[in-house]
C-alpha positions, 0 to 999 in steps of 0.5 A, a space after each residue: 219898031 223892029 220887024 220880025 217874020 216870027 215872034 215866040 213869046 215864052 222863053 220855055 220849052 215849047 217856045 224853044 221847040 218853036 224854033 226847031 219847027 220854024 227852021 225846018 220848014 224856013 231857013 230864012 225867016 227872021 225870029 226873036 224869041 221874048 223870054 221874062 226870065 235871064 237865062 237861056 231856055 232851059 229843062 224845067 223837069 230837073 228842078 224837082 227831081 235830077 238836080 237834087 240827086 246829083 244826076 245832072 247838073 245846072 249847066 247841063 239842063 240848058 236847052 241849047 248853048 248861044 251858039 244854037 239860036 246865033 246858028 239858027 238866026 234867032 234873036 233873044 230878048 230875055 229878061 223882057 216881059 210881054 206886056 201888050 199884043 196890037 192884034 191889029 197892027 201885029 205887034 207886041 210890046 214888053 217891058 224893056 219899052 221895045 216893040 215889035 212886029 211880027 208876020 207870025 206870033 207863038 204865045 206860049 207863057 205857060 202857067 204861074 204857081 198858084 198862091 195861098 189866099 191865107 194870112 202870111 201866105 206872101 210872106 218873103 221867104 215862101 217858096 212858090 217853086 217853079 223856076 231856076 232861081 227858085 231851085 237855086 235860092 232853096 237849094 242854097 236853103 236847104 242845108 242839112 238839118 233844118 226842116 222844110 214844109 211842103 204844101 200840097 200833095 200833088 206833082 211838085 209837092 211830092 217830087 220836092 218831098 222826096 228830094 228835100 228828104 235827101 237832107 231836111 225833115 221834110 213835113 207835108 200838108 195838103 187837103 185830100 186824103 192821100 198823096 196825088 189824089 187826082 191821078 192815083 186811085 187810092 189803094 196806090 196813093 196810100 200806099 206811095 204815102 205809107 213809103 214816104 213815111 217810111 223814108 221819114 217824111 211826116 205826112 198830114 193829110 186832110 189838112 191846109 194851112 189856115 195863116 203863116 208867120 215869121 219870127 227871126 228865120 223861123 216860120 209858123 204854120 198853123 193849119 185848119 186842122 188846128 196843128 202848129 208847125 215850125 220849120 225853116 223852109 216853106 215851099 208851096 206847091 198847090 198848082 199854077 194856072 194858065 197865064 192868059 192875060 195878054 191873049 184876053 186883053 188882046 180878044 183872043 178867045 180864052 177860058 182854061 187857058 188860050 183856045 186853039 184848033 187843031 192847027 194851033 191857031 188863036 182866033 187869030 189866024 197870025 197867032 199861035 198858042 202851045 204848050 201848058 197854055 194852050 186849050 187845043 182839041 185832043 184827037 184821040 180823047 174827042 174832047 178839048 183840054 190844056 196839059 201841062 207836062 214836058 212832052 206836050 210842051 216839046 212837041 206842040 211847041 215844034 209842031 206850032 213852029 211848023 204850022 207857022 211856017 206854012 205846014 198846016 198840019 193838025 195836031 194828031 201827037 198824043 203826050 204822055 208824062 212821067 215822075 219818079 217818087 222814090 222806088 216808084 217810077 211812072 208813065 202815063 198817057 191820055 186822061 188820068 183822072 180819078 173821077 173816071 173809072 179805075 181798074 188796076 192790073 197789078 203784078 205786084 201789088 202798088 208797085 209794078 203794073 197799070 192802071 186804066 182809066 175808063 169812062 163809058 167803058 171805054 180807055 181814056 188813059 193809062 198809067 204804067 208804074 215801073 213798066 217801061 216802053 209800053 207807051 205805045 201800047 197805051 196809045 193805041 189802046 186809047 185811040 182805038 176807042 173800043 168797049 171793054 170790060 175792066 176784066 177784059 183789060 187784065 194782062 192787055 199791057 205787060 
């Protein structure tokens, strides 16, 4: 049994982050850094958007270069999954048949794609996208005329769309009635799925598939709806959950992912959660939730680093996220969700301007589409918590 002053289980972003808060409050503590996948820690965003237009390349999504974690004595076990936390003894075993102790740990495992409850929907070949390899096996795939299902209408499902639409007839199903129905209000999803269609991207809404089959390399997807759809590809992107097995077998205190406080902190005061896992108290909305976008995950990871290491500082960051689905680039912070009140500031109509998103009259999130650096702006507009009519709202952020 190896001992360690810091265990970070995730080989993420936010466990990657861990590592710079650790060393910035201890130079000398022992880390080993437990990743499931081979490849060093890495930039997830690309693999849906940059990648595939060209604008960046493999080697350049990497986190950091061996040399970094060599540099900042950081041991690696990758290719090794967690299997088992001894809260008790404080130790954690993988999957190699290694285990070992730890003074302080970071559970940051992030989430898993959901999969389809339907007949074929583990079919070999689908692809519940999420990973490196999944980019560079369907990126091998898609080679100019064949054609690609999509399933769902959500973050990833959209971003693929648009990026398979570079050289594949790209099909999408999924069940709302328009595109990213959760975070647009209707008028902007309408209208951002008018645009796919326009690009040449068949869009059926209101729809799911009902079974998948596979005849030679071909595969068949009929839908609830009762349409039957051929393609060579099919990639699902329905959503992931929270991997919170090991917390739960290990009594940590779990829901919609690992339960945390303000410091990051589990139930157990040696153990730690960040990034798309963690269930933390967010400040500036009074309320608690997990996120699962790249700034969250880059900053919590960090500041988990630094409570590890003795700061003991309560998590105050507000994140905000980010997409870009052809001419239509956005940045939002604080609860977007479409079950709030909504009121759109348009200064040119679905295009430029901002969306508000109000409960009890008050601004709990803010969507800014192809309005640049006006974060800050909605930061302070959520944390301020004031009343406001919608009204009072229009030309606030410019």
């Amino acid at each position: 049994m190896k001992n360690f002053d810091y265990v970070i289980v995730g080989g993420g972003l936010a466990g990657d982050s861990a590592i710079q808060g650790i060393r910035e409050h201890d130079t000398q503590g022992s880390i080993l850094l437990l990743g499931e996948e081979l490849h060093l820690p890495y930039d997830r965003p690309p693999l849906s958007k940059k990648l595939w237009f060209g604008k960046t390349k493999v080697a350049e999504i990497y986190l950091h270069p061996q040399h970094f974690y060599d540099e900042h004595g950081v041991t690696l076990a990758l290719g090794a999954r967690a299997e088992k936390i001894d809260p008790g003894a404080k130790s954690v075993s993988d999957s190699n048949g290694s285990t070992y102790r730890f003074g302080k740990l970071l559970l940051a495992t992030g989430t898993r794609p959901r999969h389809m409850a339907i007949p074929g929907g583990d079919i070999d070949g689908i692809s519940y996208f999420r990973t490196l390899d999944d980019f560079q096996r369907l990126y091998g795939e898609a080679r100019p005329g064949k054609s690609a299902l999509i399933i769902g209408g959500g973050f990833i499902g959209s971003e693929l769309a648009a990026a398979l639409n570079i050289s594949l007839e790209v099909t999408m199903v999924f069940p709302s009635t328009t595109l990213c129905r959760r975070v647009f209000p209707e008028p902007l999803g309408l209208a951002v799925q008018h645009h796919f269609q326009a690009r040449g991207i068949r869009v059926i809404p209101s729809d799911t598939p009902a079974s998948i089959s596979k005849t030679g390399e071909r595969y068949r997807t009929e839908t609830v709806g009762g349409k039957s759809l051929e393609t060579d590809l099919v990639i699902a992107g329905i959503g992931v959950e929270p991997r919170i097995e090991l917390a739960r077998e290990a009594g940590l205190e779990v829901g919609n992912g690992i339960v945390v406080n303000e410091f990051l902190e589990t139930t157990h005061p040696d153990i730690y959660a960040a990034g798309d896992i963690a269930f933390f108290p967010y400040r500036a909305l009074g309320k608690s939730m997990r996120i699962e976008h790249w700034d969250n995950a880059m900053v919590q990871g960090r500041w988990a680093g630094w409570n590890m290491a003795g700061a003991r500082e309560a998590y105050t960051y507000q994140p905000y996220f980010f997409s870009d689905l052809f001419e239509l680039g956005y940045e939002a912070t604080g609860e977007v969700d479409t079950s709030l009140e909504t009121f759109s500031d348009w200064q040119k109509e679905n295009q430029t301007g901002v969306i508000y998103y109000l409960r009890d009259g008050r601004v709990k999130g803010v969507m800014m589409c192809n309005l640049w650096d006006r974060i800050d702006a909605a930061r302070e507009l959520i944390r301020k918590g004031e009343r406001v009519s919608p009204e009072s709202l229009r030309g606030k952020i410019r």
